[in-house]
N, C-alpha and C positions, 0 to 999 in steps of 0.2 A: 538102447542099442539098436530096439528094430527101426526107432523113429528118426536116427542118423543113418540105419543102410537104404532106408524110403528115402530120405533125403540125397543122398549119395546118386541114389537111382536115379528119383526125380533129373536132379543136375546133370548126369550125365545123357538123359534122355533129350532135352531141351538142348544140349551144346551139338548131340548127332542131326538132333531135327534143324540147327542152325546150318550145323554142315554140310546138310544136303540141298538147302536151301542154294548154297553156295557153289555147290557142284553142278545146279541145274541149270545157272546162270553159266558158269563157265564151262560147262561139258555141251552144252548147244549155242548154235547161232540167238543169237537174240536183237530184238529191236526195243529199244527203249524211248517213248514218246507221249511228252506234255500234252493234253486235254484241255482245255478250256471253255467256260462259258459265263456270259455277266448277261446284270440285268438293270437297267436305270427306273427308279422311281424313285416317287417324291415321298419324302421323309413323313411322318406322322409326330414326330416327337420334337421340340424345342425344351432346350435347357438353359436357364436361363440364369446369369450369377453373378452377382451384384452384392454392395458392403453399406452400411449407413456408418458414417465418421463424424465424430465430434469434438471438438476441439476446446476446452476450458481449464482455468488458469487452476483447478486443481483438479487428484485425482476421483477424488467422488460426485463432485461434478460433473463431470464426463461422463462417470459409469454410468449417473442417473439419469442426463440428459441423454444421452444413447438410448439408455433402455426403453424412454419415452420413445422416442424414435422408432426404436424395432417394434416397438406394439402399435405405433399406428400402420408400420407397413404390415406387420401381422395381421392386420383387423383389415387392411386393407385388401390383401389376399383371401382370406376370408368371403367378403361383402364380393369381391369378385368370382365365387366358387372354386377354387382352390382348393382341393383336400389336404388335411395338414401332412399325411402319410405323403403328397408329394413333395415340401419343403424340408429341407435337410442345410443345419446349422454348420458350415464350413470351418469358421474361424471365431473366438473370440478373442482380443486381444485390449489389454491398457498399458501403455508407456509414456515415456514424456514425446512432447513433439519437439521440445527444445534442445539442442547437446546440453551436455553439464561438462562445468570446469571443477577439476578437482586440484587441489595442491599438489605437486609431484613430490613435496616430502613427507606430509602429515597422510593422502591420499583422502583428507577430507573434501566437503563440495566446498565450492567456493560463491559458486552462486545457486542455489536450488531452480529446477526447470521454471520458466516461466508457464510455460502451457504442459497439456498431459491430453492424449489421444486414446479415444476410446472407440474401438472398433469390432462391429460385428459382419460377418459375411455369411453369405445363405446361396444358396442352386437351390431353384424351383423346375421341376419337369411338368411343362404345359401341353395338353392336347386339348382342340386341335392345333395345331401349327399358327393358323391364322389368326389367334386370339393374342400369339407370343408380344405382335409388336403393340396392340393394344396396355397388355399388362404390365409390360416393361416402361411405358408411356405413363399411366397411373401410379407404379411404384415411386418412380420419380418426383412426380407430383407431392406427393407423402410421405416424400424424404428420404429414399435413396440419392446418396450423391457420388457414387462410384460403382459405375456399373460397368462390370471385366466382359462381359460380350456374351454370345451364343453359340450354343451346338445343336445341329439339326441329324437327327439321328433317323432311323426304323425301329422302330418299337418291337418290334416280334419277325424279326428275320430270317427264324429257324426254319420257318415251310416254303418258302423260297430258294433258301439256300439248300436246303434237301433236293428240291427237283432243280438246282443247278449244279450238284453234283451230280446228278445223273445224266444231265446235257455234258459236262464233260467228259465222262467216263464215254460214250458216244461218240464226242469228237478225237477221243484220244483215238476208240477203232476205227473211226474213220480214217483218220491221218495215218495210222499204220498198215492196215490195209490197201493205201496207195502207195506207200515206200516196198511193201512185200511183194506187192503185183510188179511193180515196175522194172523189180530183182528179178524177178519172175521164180517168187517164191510165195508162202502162205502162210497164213498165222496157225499156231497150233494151240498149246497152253500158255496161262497166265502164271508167269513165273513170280510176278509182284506188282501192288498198289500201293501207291505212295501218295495218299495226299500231298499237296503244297499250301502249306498255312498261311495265309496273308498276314503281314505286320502290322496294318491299322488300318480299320477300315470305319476308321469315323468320318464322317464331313469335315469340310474345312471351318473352322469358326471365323466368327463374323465381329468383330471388336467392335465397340463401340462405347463412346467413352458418354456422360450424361454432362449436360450443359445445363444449365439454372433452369429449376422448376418453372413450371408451368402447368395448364391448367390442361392436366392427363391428357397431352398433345401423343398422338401414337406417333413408334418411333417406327419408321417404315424398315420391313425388314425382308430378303427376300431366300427362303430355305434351299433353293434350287437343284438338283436332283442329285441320287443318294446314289452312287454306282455299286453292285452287292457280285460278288464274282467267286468262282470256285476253277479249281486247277489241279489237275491228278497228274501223277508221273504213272505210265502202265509199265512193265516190261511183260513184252511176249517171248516166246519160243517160236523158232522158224523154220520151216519143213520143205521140202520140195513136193 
């Protein structure tokens, strides 16, 4: 009984504190205005992701011919420095590559697949950047033969973007301070901060599809810069 009227209390305390919140916006003048600040620089991170596909007339063929496959690109990452803790197994998959015709009354095959595909997919995260179109040029070589393209990222964004929320929250009093002046009013208290969460703030990827081996020809690749940005909603309280 005492832990439901704490409870009681707690929630009623939290709905007043909501309420006054609400009264202070609307019991005073207020100015409510967007902050912003960004910062362009060049990415530190490529990701790279890529499949090896094998094509034979049954299903354990395939699996084995494949598996050959993935271990030379394995070893191949490896002999490159690659740490494994950066390669990470996407996909594996085996099905036919052929349709199958089945009887529509029995719902038997009527002809069994001619071929069966065996496929594996892999993301490798490369630093530095400049090694990406090297590696992706030697996986090739060693039998990747479908490679889905790149993402050029920032690696550790968090202490940038901390001192560019602080540049916005700056330009937000900036900007408010000139719409208050020009009322010929002041700013008083901060009635609320409202971050603005950005939707995606990856790089654009870069596709690229691989063309018949060759002798670990790099595939030129260009990261181009990473735009990192932060945006506060303030509202103030406004005084004469």
């Amino acid at each position: 009984m005492i832990r439901s009227l704490f409870a009681l209390s707690l929630g009623l305390a939290l709905f007043a504190a909501a309420g006054h919140a609400d009264t202070l916006k609307d019991g005073v003048p207020n100015l409510s205005v967007i902050g912003e600040a960004y910062e362009d620089v060049a990415p530190d991170l490529a990701i790279l992701r890529f499949g090896v596909v094998t094509e034979r007339p049954t299903a354990a063929d395939a699996a084995t011919e494949n598996a050959r496959a993935v271990e030379a690109v394995l070893a191949e990452l490896k002999a490159l420095s690659v740490p494994d803790a950066e390669v990470e197994t996407l996909g594996v998959t085996l099905a036919p590559a052929t349709s199958e015709e089945r009887d529509p009354k029995t719902g038997k095959l009527k002809t069994p697949p001619k071929l069966f595909r065996a496929r594996n997919d892999f993301q490798v995260r490369v630093t530095p950047v400049g090694k990406a179109g090297e590696i992706a040029g030697s996986l090739i070589d060693k039998g990747v033969n479908s490679f889905e393209g790149v993402d050029f990222e920032v690696a550790h964004p968090e202490q940038k973007l901390d001192a560019l929320r602080r540049e916005a929250v700056k330009d937000a009093e900036r900007q408010a301070k000139i719409y208050a002046e020009a009322a010929g009013l002041r700013l008083s208290r901060v009635l609320e901060i409202r971050p603005i969460e950005e939707g995606d703030m990856r790089p654009r990827a870069f596709a690229a599809k691989a063309g018949p081996a060759r002798s670990a020809a790099e595939i030129p690749l260009r990261p181009g810069i990473r735009r990192l940005s932060a945006r506060v909603n303030i509202l103030w309280g406004l005084s004469r």
